[in-house]
Structure formats: C-alpha cells, structure tokens
N, C-alpha and C positions, 0 to 999 in steps of 0.2 A: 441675733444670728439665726441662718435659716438653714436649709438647704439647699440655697444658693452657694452658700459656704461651706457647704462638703468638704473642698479641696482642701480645708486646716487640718483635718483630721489626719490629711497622709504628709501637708507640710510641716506638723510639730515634729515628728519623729524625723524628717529628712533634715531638719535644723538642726538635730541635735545630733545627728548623725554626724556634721559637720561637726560640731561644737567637740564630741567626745574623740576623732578622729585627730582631731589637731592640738588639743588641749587634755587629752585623758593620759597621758603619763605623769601629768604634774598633779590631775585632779585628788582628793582625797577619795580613797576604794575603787578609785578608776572610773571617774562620776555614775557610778552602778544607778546610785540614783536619781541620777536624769535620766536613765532611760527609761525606768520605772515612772517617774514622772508624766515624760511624754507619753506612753502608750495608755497610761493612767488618763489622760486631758484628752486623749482621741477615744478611748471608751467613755468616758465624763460628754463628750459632744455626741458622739454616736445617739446618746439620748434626744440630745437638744436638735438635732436634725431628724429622726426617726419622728420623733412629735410633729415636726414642722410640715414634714412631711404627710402627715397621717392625718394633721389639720386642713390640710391639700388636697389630699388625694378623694376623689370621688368618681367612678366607673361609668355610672350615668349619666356623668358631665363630662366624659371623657376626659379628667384630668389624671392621667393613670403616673405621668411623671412629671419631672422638675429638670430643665435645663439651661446649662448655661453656657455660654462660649466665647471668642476672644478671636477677633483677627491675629491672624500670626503671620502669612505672607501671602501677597499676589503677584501672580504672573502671567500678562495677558487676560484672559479670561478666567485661569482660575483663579480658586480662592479657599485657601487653606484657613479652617477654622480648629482651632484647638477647645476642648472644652470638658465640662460635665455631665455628666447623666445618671439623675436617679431616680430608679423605680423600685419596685417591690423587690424584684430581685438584688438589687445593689442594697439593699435596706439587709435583707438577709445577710448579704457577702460579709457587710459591715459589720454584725452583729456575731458573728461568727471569729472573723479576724480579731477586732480588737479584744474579745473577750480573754480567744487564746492565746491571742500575745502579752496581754496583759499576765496570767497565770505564768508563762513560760518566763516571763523578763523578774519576776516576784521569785521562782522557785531557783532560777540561775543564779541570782545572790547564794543560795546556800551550796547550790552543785559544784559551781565554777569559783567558790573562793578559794583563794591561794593559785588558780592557775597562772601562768603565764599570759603576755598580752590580755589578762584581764579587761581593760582599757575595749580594744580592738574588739571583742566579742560584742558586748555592748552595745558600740559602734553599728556594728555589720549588723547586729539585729534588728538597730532602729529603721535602717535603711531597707532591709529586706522587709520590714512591714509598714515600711512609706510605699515601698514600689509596690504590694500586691495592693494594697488601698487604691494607690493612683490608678493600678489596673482594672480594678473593678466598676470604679465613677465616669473611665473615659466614652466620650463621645465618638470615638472614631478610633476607626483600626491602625493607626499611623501609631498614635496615643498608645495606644494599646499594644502595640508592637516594642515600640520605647518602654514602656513599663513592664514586661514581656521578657524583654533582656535581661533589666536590671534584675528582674526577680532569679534569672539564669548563674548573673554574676555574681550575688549574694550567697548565692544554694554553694559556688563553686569555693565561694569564702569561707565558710564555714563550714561545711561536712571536710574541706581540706584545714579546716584549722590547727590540730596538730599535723603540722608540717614536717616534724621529725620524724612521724612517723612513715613508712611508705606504702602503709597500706592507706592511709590518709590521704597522703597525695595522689594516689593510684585513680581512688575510689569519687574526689572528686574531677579527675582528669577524665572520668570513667561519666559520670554525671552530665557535664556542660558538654563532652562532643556528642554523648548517647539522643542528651536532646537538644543540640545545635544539627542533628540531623532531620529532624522534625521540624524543627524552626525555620529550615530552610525553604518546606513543605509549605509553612504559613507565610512566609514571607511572599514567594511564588502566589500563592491563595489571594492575598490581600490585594497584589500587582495588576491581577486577573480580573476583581471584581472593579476596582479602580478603572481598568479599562474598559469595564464594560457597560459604567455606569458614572466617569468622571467625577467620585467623588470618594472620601475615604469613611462619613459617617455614616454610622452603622444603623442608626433609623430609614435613612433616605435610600442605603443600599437596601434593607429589607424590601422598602416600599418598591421599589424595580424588579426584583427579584418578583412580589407576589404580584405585580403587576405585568408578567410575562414580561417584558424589556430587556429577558438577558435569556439568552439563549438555551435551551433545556438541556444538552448537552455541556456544553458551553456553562451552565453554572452547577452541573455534576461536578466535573471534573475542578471548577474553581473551589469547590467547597469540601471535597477531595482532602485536598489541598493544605486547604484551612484543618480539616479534622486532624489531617500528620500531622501539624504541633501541637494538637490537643492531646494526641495519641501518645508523643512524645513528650510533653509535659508530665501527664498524667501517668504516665508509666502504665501504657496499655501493651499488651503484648504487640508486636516482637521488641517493642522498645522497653520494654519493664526490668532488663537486667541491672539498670545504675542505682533503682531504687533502697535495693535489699544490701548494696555495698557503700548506701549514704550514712549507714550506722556508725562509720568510722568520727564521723563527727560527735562534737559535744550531746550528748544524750539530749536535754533541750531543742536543741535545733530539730534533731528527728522529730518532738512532738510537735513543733512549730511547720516543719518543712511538709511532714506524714499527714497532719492534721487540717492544717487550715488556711495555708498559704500555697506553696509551690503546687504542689502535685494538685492540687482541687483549679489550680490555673485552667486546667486543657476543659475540665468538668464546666467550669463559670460559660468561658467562650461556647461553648457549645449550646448552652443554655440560651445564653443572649442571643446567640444566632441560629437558635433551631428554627424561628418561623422560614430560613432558608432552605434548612435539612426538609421542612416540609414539601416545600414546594418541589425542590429538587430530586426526582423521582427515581425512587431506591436509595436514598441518604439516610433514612430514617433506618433501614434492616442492615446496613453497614454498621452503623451506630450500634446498632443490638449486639449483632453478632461477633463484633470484638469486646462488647461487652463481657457477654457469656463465654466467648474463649478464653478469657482473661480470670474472671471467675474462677474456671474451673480448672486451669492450668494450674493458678499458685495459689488454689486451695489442694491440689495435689502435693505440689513444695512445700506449705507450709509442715504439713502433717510428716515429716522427716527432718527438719530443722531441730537442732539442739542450742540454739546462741537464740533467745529472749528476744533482742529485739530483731531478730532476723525471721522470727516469728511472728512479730507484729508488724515489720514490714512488710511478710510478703501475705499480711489478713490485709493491712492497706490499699494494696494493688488489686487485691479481690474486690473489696467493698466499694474502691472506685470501679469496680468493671458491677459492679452494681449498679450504681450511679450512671454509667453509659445505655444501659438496660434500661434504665428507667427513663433516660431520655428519648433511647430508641422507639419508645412506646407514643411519644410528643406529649408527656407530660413532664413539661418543667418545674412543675411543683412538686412532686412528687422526687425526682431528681435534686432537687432544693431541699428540700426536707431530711433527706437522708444525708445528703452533702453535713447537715447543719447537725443531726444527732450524732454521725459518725465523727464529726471535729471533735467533739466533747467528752464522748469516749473512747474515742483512739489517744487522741491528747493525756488524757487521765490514765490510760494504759502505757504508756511511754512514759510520761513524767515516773508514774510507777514504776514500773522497770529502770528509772533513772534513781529512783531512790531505792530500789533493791541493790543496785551497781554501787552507789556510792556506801550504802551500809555495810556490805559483804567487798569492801576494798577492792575494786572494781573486777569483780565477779560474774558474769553473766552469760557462764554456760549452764545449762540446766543439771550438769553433773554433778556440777559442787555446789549446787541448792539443796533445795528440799526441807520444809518443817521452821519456815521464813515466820509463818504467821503471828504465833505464839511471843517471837522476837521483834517483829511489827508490827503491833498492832492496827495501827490505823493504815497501812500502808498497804497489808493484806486484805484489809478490809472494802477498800475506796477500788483495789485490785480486783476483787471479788465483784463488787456492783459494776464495774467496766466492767471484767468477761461476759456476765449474762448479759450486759447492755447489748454487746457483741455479737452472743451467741443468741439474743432475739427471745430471750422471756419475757414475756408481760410481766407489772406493766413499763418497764425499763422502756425506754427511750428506743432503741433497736428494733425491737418489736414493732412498735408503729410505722415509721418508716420502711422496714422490709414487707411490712404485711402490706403496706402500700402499693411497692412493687409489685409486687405477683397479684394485686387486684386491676393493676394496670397493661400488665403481660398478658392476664388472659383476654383483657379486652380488645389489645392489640393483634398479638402474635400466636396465643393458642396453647394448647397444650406441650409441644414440644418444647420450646422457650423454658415453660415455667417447668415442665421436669429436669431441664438442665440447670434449672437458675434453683429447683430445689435440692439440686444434689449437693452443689457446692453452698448450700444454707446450712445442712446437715451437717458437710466438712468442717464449715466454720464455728459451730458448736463444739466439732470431735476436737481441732488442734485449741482451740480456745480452755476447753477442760481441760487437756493434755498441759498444758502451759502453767494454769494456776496451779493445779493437783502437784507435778513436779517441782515447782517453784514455794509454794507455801504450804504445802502437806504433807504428811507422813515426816517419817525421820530423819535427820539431817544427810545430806547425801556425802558432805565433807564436813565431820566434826570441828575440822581445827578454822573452819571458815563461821560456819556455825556459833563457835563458840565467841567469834571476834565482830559478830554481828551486833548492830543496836537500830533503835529507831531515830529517822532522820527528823531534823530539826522542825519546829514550825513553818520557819519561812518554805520548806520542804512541803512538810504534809498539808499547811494549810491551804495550798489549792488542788493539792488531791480531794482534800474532801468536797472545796467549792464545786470542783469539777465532775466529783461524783453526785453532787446533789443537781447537777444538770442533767448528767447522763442519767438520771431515776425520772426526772420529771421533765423533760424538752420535749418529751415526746408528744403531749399533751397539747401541744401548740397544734394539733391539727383536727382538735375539737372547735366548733363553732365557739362556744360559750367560754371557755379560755379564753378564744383568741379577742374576743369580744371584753372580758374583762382586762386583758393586757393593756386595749385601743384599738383592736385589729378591725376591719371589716369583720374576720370570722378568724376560722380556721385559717391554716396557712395553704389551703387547696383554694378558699377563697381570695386568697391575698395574692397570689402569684397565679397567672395564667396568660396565656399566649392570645394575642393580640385581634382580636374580632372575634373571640369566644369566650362563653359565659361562665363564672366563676361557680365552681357547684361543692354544695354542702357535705362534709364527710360523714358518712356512715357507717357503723362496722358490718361486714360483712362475715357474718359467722362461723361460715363454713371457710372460707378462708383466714381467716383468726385461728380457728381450731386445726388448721394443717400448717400454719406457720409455728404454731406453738409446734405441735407435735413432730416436726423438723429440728427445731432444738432440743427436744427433749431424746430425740434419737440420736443426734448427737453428743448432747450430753452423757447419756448411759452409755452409749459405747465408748467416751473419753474415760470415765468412772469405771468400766467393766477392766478394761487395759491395764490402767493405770492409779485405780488407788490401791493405798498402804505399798507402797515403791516397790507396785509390781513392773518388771520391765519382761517378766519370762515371754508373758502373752506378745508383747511388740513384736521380742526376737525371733517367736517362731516363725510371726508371722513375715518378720524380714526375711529370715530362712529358706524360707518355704517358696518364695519368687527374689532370689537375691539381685538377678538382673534387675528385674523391677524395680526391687528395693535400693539399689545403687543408680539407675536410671533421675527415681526420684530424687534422691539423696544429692547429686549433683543438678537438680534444677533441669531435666532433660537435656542438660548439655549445652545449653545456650552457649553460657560464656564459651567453651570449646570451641563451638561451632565459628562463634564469630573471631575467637582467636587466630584459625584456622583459616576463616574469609581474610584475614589480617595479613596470615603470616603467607600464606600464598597466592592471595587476589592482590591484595593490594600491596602490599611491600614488594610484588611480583613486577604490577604493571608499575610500581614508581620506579623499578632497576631499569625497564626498558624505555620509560621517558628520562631516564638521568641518563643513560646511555646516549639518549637519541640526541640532547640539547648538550652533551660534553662532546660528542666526535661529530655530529654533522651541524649541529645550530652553530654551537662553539669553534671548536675546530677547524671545520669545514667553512662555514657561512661567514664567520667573524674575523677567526685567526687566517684561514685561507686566504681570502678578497684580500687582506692585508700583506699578506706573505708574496701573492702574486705579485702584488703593485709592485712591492720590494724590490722582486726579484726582475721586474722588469725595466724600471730604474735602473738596477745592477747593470742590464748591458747595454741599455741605451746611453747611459754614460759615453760608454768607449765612442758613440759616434760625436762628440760635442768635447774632443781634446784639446782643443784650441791650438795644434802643432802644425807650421806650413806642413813637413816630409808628413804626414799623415792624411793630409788633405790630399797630397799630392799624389800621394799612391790610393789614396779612393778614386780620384780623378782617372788615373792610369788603369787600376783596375776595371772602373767604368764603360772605360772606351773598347778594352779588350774584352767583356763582356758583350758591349752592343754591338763588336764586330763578329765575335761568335755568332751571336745570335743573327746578324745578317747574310749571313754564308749559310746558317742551316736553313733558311726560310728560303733562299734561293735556291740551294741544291734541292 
C-alpha cells in the first residue's frame, strides 16, 4: 500500500460507521470498540502512506505530490473527475486528524459510559472523521464541497446529541444554519471559479488563476466567496457565535470538533487555495484582518467567561484567527504548524476539562471548582502543560508556532498587525492563568463538590498524558534536524511551502523569541496578580469600576442580541409580508380567483343553454324588439 491509497484511511471509519449505525444496539458496549479500532487502522496507515509519500516526494524533481483520480461522469465535452490529492500539507492534516481522533474515540469509552444511544455516538464519530479525511485528500472543490457538508451534518449530530436537552438542540440548530450561511458563500465561490475556468480541480484552477485566465476582479470577488465558508466554518467573526454554544455537546466531541476537524475546515481550504488569495489583489489583508479582529474580539470574551469550556471555546476562535494571520502573511507553513500544535493542546485542554466535568459530576462552572489538583492528579498536571502550551512558554509547543507568527507579520504587514496580534497573545496568557488558577488552585470553591471529586480513569487520563507529551514537544518539528530525524526534508517550514517558491531553513530569531515569551509572561502575572489564593476582590473592582464595559463583555458584545433582533424584526418581518403576499394575492387572488371566476361565470352562462322551446322563444322575441329599438335610434 501507498499513497495512492490514502482514500482507506477515511473508508475504514465511513465502514464502520455503517456497520455500528445499523448493527450497534445489538453489538456488545455498542461496538465502542470498532470505532476505536477503525481510527486506530487510519492512524496505523497514516504512517504507511506518510513514508510512501516521503520515499516520493523530491522538490528538485518536482515531485512535490501524489494523485490519483477516477472518471465519474461526461457530459459533452466535460469531464468530471473525482479523486485524491496528497501533499505536504494533506500529510500534515493527516497527522493531526487521525491522531486526535484516535485520543478522543480512546478517552469516550470512559466519558460516555452508561449514556444513552451509546451505540449512535460512536457511529457519528466515525463518520465525522471519515468526512474531514475525505475532505482534506480531495482533488477538486466539487469533492470537497461533498465532504464540506458531511462534516456540517455530523457537527449538527452531535453537539445536538443530548436531544432532551434544549439547550442542545438549540445550540446545534444554532451551528449548522450559522454555517450554512457561509457555505452558501462557498458554494456561489466554487460555481464562480468553475465558470471561469471549466473545471472543478483545485491544481488546474490554481494554474489559471496564476496564469492570469481569470479575471482580476472577477477572481477577488470569486475567492470572496470561497473565504465566507472558510470564515463560517472556522468560526471567524461575525460568524463565531455557534462556536462557544457547541459545548452543549458530549465534552469529546468539543475536543474533536475545537481541535482538529471541524472548525480547522475553513483554516485547511484556505491554505490549499492561498496561491489564489496570492494572486488575487487584496485577498491576502482580508485574510489578516479578520484574522486579527477575531483574535482580539474573543480574547476580550474569553476574559469574562466563568463555564470552562466556554473558555476554551472562545481561546479556539482566537487561535484560529491566529491561524488566518498567519495565512494572511502567505505563509502556509507557518499557518500549518500552528493549525497542528494548537490540535494537541487544545485537544488535551478539552479532553481535560471533560475529565474535570465528569470527576466533579458534571460540574463545570468555575465557581464550584477550585483546589482540583491535589484531587487530580494527572489531570491537573497534563492541564497545566496545555495552559502554557497555550499561553506560549518555551519550550512548550505554542511558543514555537506563535513565535512563528509574528516573525511572519513583521515581514509581511509591519508593526501594526503584530501589536494587535501581541495584544490578544498577552490576553490569551491572562484568561488561560485565570482558568487553571480557578479551576485547580487554591481552596475548594464548593466543598461538597470538592469533597465528591476523584481522579478519572486510565482509559481517561491515559491520553491526556499522550497528549500533553505532544503539546511539550511538537513544537520541535520546525527545527531542521528533527524534522530530518523523523524523515522530513527538514523542518516543517521546509516541508510545506507554496508552489514555485523555495523552502527556507528555520531560524530563531532572538529578539523576537524574547517578546513572544515576554507576552506570556505578562499575561501570566497579571492572571496570578488577579487571581491566586481565590482572590476574586481585584476582578470585582475591576468589573466595578466600568460595569457597562464589564457587562458589554460579559455578554459577548452582544452578538447573539443583536442577531436575535435581525431575527426577530428583519427577518420574521419580511417573512409576515411574503406569507401575506402568496396567501391573499398568489393564493387567493392568483389561484383561488382564476378559479372562482371561471365558476362564477359558468354559473350564468348556464341560464343561456336551458334546452326549453318558451325560453328560446322569448330570447328570439326579446332579440327582435332589441334590434328594432336599436333601429329607430340610429334613424332618429
């Protein structure tokens, strides 16, 4: 097997997805462990094509990918091909996915035992990480659109999986239309390049695009387009509110959906198709600048939240608008890299927070925490190595990849960029302290919760720890001589890079090392000034002290409001005056009228077809004495 055969890695789980869907009420534990199986055999391949791959791939021979494809239909002259594509970057995506799915579907056995539809979860997992695989190896945006959905209608499966509940169903109702509004953007996006270049893969569209073939305007506006579903997958601002209410889902799923599948969807696309955003003049500071608004928006949110993972959702939404940052720069390596530390320990903060939840009987306001550690050992611990991963200490994982960023902002974008992109670095230290410190230090904040606390099982913590022994050292991947030891070309700056430029050797740059640290460490001490030994005085005054402010934050600037309010009198508005318009004039008017008249006019034409001579006979008489009136007035 090679990497021609990519495509088994996302058909094991979509098999068994079948298999546990039709067959898991009768299986024994709800075949839990098939699913752990299959994710198990797509991480087990990920190797055996990553190798095949790497025994392939040569830059100066120009073999930089591997493709394969498949007549699917013709019509006249075209010709729809369906197919694979992998390169460096799909190698990454790979490695990432399966890894995290594989911890996620491992630690679910202990989270989700005893739930309900057991069976069902399992199910939808396998399949939501069949479709982000199939989306990331496809050939063409068609492919990609298809797998695009599925990954839409899985997210909707499961963040609404407790169905009794109604914040459940709210939150995924809340989810699938937030970003079926974006999707519609991409869809429109995909129609647009199609037409302008008669084809739907994504190699051959580039090649047009940088071959001037497609209109400058004209592929702004198509690529536009395309970024809305990225925007709205990714949960970039103004689409970011369905994000922070996907918590309502099984804890897993958030670190599955947060980390390494869903939301990083809009992040991949954009990656594969930035030599577009290149060309496309002004694509690239679009790209930034939702980046950086997104950043620093719900690194604001974050820092007022009190529900755990409503806190690591909205660091999520940040650190993807990281990621858009560092695309906007046109370094997709760089945007790669972070994509790939931040899975690992976001993942391992989630999962975490899922076994704080399940230890403290499903507890996860920060109120009735506090003083976790001592009671968790390993949980607090593996907690601990995420938050700095997060918060960008050396040499944690975090650190490298943000220091990345801002070596790449100033090359690009300048000074301005990188003081905004260092503000919310700072933030993300401050809520990230705030978060541990209240949750696993100082004294219990509710004894009787406290005292009912224990540490979660192995199948539990044992991939927290895996996962924290990534988030310490993945970082490293973007030294030459790692990446050289692993099999790499090099680094992962040499491994990944946009397409007729040269792959270049990572360096530390000192001075910036030394401000990225020193960003975390500012926000670390002012998270520790606040808030150790369960001081809350300092927060309150400071709530106090601008309460509008502090309640502006508190509610998220208002979004959800706002858009309730676009709801409840744009749109519920203009649908009373189109249901008006198609009940009295389509309906009534258009339908039931034409009909009413015919009736009505039948009704009197009747009276002339009685078939009675004396009625004839007096139309006849009538007739006459009409046509003699009428002759007498035309004489006179």
């Amino acid at each position: 097997m090679g990497a021609e055969q990519a495509w088994l890695l996302a058909a094991i789980p979509a098999g068994v997805f079948f298999v546990l869907a039709i067959f898991g009420r009768v299986l024994p534990r709800g075949g839990d462990y098939l699913g752990v199986a299959a994710i198990l055999s797509s991480f087990i391949l990920f190797f055996v094509v990553a190798a095949d791959f790497l025994s392939f791939y040569d830059v100066d021979a120009h073999q930089t990918a591997i493709t394969k494809s498949i007549e699917w239909s013709q019509i006249g002259a075209f010709e729809l091909r369906q197919g694979i594509f992998v390169d460096p970057i799909t190698i990454t995506m790979f490695a990432v996915i399966t890894t995290v799915a594989l911890m996620v579907n491992i630690f679910s056995i202990g989270y989700m035992k005893g739930e309900p539809r057991y069976y069902w979860f399992f199910a939808v997992l396998q399949l939501f990480v069949a479709s982000m695989l199939l989306l990331v190896m496809a050939d063409n945006l068609l492919l990609v659109y298809i797998s695009w959905e599925l990954v839409g209608v899985c997210s909707f499966l499961l963040i609404g999986f407790y169905w009794e509940k109604r914040s459940a169903t709210e939150a995924a109702k809340k989810a699938f239309i937030t970003t079926r509004v974006g999707d519609v953007g991409l869809l429109i996006g995909i129609i647009l390049l199609w037409k302008a270049t008669g084809t739907f893969n994504i190699q051959e569209i580039i090649e047009a695009a940088e071959a001037g073939k497609i209109g400058e305007n004209y592929l702004f506006v198509s690529i536009m387009f395309v970024f809305l579903g990225c925007m709205g997958k990714s949960a970039q601002v103004p689409f970011h509110v369905w994000l922070p209410d996907a918590r309502e889902g099984p804890t897993p799923v958030s670190a599955l959906t947060h980390a390494a599948t869903m939301v990083v969807a809009g992040v991949y696309l954009t990656a594969r198709l930035l030599p577009i955003f290149e060309v496309a003049d002004g694509a690239l500071l679009v790209v930034t600048i939702v980046g950086l608004t997104t950043a620093l928006l719900t690194g604001f949110i974050a820092i007022a939240q009190t529900d755990i993972k409503k806190v690591l959702a909205y660091s999520t939404v940040g650190q993807l608008g990281f990621m858009f940052v560092a695309l906007g720069t046109g370094e997709p390596a760089v945007g790669m890299f972070h994509l790939a530390t931040h899975a690992f320990f976001k993942a391992l903060l989630f999962l975490g927070s899922g076994s704080v939840i399940h230890a403290t009987h499903h507890n996860q306001e920060m109120d009735k925490l506090g003083g976790l550690w001592k009671k968790m050992p390993i949980t607090g611990t593996t907690f601990f190595i995420g938050s700095l991963a997060l918060a960008g200490l050396p040499p944690l994982a975090g650190f490298w990849s943000k220091d990345e960023i801002f070596v790449a902002l100033d090359h690009s974008w300048g000074a301005w960029a990188m003081i905004l992109l260092g503000f919310s670095a700072v933030m993300t230290a401050f809520y990230t302290t705030r978060l541990f410190i209240r949750t696993f230090m100082g004294k219990p904040m509710d004894q009787h919760v406290h005292d009912h606390t224990h540490e979660s099982g192995f199948v539990m913590t044992g991939p927290l720890i895996f996962l924290a022994i990534l988030a310490a050292t993945a970082g490293f991947v973007v030294f030459h001589d790692v990446g050289k030891a692993l099999g790499f070309p090099g680094g992962i700056t040499e491994f990944i890079f946009l397409p007729g430029e040269h792959p270049h050797r990572y360096e530390i740059d000192w001075a910036f090392a030394a401000a990225s640290l020193a960003m975390a460490i500012v926000g670390i001490f002012i998270g520790a000034w606040m808030y150790w030994g369960n001081r809350l005085d300092r927060s309150t005054a400071l709530a106090e002290w601008r309460p509008g402010l502090y309640q502006m934050i508190k509610h998220k600037f208002y979004f959800d409001e706002m858009y309730q309010a676009v709801i409840d009198r744009g749109v519920l508005g203009f649908s009373y005056v189109v249901s008006w318009f198609d009940r009295y004039v389509v309906n009534d008017t258009g339908v039931d009228g034409s009909a009413q008249i015919t009736g009505f006019s039948g009704g009197i034409l009747k009276y002339l077809q009685t078939g009675r001579v004396p009625n004839y006979a007096m139309a006849i008489a009538l007739g006459v004495v009409g046509l003699a009136v009428a002759g007498l007035v035309v004489r006179g």
